[in-house]
Backbone as CSV, one residue per row, in Angstrom:
resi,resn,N_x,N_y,N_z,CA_x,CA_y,CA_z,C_x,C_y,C_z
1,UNK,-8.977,-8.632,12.583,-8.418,-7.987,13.743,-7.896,-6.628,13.325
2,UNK,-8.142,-5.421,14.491,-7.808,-4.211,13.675,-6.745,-4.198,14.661
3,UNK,-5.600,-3.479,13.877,-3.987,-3.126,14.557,-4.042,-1.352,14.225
4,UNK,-3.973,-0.975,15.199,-3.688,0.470,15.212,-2.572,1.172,15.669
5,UNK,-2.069,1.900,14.423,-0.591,2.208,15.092,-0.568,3.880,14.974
6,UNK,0.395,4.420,15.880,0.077,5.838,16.070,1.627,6.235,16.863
7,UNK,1.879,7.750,15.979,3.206,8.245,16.207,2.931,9.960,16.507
8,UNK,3.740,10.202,17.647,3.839,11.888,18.167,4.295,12.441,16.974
9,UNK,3.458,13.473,16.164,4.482,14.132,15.220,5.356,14.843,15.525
10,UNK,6.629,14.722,15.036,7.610,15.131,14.614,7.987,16.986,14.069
11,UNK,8.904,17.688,15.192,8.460,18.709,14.527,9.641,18.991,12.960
12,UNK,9.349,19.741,12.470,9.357,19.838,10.970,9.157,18.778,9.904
13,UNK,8.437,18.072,10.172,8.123,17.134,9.576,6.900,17.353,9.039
14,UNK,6.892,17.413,7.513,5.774,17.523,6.421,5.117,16.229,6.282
15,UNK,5.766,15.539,6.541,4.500,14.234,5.637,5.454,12.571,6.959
16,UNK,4.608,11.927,6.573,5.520,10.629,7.006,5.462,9.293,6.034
17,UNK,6.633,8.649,5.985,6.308,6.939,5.413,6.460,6.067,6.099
18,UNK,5.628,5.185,5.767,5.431,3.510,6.049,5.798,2.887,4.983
19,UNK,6.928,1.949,6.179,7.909,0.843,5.403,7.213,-0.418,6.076
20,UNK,6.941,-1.669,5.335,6.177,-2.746,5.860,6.852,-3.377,5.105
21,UNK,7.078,-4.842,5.985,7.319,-6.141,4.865,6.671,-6.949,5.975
22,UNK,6.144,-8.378,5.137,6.119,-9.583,5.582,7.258,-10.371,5.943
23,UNK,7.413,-11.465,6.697,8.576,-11.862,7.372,8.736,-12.852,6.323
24,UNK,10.139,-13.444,6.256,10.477,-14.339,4.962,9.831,-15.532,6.388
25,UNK,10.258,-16.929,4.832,10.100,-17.747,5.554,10.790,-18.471,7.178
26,UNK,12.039,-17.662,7.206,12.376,-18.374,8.743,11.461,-17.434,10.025
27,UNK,10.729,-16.516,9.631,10.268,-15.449,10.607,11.228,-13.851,10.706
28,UNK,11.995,-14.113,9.679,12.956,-12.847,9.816,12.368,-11.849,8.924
29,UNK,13.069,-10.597,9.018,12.732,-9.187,7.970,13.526,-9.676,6.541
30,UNK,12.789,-9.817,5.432,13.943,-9.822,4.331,13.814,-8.640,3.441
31,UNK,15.071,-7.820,3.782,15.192,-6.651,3.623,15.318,-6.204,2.065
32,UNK,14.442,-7.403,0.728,14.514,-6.976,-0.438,12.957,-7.439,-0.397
33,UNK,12.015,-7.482,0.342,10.459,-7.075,0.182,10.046,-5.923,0.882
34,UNK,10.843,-4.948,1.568,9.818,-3.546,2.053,9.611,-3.183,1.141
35,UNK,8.542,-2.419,1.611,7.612,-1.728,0.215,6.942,-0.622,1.372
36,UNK,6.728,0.555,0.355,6.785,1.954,1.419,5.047,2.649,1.165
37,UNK,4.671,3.569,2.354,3.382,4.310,1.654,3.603,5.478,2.441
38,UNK,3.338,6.537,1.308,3.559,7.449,1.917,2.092,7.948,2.544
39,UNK,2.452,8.681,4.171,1.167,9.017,4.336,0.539,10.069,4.281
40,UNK,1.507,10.785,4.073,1.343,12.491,3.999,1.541,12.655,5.721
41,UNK,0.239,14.039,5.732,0.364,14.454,7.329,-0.061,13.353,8.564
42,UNK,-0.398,12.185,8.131,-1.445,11.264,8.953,0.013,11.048,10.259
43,UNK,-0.648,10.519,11.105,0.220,10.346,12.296,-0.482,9.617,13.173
44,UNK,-1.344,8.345,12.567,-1.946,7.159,12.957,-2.442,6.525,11.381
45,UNK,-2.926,5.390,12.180,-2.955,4.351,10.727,-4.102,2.785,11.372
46,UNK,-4.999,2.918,11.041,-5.846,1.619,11.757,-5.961,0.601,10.284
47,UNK,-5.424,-0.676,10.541,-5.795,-1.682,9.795,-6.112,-2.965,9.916
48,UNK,-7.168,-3.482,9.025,-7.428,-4.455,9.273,-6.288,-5.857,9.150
49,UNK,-6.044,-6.569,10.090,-5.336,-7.721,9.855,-5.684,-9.128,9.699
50,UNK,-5.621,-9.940,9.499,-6.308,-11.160,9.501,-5.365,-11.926,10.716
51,UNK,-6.145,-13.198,11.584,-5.405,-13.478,12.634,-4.476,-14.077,11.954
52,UNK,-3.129,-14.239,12.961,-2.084,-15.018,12.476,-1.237,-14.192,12.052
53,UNK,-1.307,-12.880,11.189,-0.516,-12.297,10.352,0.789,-11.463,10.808
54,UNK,1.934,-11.746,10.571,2.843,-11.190,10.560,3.102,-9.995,10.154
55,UNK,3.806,-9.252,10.222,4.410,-7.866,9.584,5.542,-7.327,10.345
56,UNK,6.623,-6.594,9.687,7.454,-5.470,10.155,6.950,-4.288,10.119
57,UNK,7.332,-3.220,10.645,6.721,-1.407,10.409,7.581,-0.500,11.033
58,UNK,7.754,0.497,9.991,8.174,1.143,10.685,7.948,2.728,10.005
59,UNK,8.004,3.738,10.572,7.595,5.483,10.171,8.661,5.996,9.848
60,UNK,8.919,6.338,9.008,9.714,7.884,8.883,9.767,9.430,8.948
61,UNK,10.046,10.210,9.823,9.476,11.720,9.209,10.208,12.199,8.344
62,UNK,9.752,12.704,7.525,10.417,13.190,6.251,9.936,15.059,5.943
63,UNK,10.783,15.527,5.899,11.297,17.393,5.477,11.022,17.147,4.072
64,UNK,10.366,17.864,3.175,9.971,18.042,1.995,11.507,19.146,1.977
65,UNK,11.481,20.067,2.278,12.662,21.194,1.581,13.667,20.987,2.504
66,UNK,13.663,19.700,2.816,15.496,19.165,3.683,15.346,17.622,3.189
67,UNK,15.195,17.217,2.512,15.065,15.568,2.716,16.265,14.920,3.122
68,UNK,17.672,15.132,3.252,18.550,14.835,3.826,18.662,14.812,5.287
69,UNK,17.500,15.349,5.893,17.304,15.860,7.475,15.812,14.557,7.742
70,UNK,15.701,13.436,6.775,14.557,12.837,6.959,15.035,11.603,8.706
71,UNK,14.293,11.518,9.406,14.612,10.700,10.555,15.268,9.079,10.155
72,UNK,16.123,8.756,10.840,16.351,7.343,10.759,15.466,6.265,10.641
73,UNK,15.625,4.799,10.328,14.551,4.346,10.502,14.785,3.274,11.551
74,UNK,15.365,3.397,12.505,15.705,3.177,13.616,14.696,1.839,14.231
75,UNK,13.607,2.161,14.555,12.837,1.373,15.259,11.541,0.311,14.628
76,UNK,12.362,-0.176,14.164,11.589,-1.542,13.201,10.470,-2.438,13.904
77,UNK,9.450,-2.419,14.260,8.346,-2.923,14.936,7.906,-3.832,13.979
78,UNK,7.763,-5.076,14.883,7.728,-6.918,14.703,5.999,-6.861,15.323
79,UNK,4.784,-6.926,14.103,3.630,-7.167,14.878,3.061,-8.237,14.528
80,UNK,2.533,-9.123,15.800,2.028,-10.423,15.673,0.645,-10.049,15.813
81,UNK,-0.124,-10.432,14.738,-1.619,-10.603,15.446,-2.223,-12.442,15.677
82,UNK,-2.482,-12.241,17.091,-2.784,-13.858,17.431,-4.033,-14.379,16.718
């Protein structure tokens, strides 16, 4: 199953990351498996999923010559693929 995810860029924003984890075992986020990719300029992302599969996600925009000005990571997206 392909999951395609896609974000308005951000203005001053040089590059973006993806934070993903798998859900622990009760179905929750366990916030000592995210693991990050950076994507550079990309501002979509198509992947293959296998059915069933869980995941968290979420983007960051990130300022190369401000990184203290990088966006929150505010909006944590829960994707089920059936």
């Amino acid at each position: 199953t392909r999951a395609q995810l896609a974000w308005h860029p951000v203005p001053g924003a040089d590059r973006y990351v993806l934070y993903y984890a798998l859900p622990d075992a009760d179905g929750n986020l366990d916030p000592k498996e995210i693991h990050q990719l950076d994507l550079g300029r990309i501002t979509g992302l198509d992947v293959d999923l296998g059915s069933g599969t869980r995941v968290f996600a979420a983007v960051q925009a990130v300022d190369s010559q401000a990184p203290d000005l990088a966006s929150e990571i505010s909006n944590v997206v829960k994707i089920v693929i059936p």
